[in-house]
C-alpha positions in Angstrom: 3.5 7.9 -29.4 1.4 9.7 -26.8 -0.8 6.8 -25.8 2.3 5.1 -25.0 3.4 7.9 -23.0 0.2 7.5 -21.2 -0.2 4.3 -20.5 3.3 4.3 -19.1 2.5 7.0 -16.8 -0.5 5.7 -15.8 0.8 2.4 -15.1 3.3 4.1 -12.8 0.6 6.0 -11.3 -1.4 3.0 -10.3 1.5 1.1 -9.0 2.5 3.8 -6.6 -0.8 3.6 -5.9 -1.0 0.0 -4.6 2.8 0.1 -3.0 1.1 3.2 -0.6 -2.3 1.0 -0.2 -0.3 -2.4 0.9 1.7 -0.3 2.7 -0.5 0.7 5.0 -2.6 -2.4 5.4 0.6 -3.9 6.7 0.8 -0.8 9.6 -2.4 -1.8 10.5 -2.0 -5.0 10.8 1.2 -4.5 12.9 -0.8 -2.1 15.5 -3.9 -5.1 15.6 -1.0 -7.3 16.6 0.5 -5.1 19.0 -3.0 -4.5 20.7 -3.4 -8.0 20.8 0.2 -8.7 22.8 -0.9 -6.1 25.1 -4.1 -7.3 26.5 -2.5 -10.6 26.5 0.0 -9.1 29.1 
């Protein structure tokens, strides 16, 4: 019973994880594109 415990945990862990991670690729890549537009301007 507790290795399920744990694995469910972890798995939570490590998918809160990866939601943070893409998270803030996709910030980045929204402040490259805004950089981009500007010197454009």
């Amino acid at each position: 019973m507790n290795k399920i415990i744990t694995f469910i945990v972890l798995g939570c862990v490590l998918m809160l994880t990866g939601c943070n991670t893409v998270h803030g690729l996709g910030k980045d890549l929204e402040k490259a594109g805004e950089a981009v537009q500007k010197s454009t301007n």
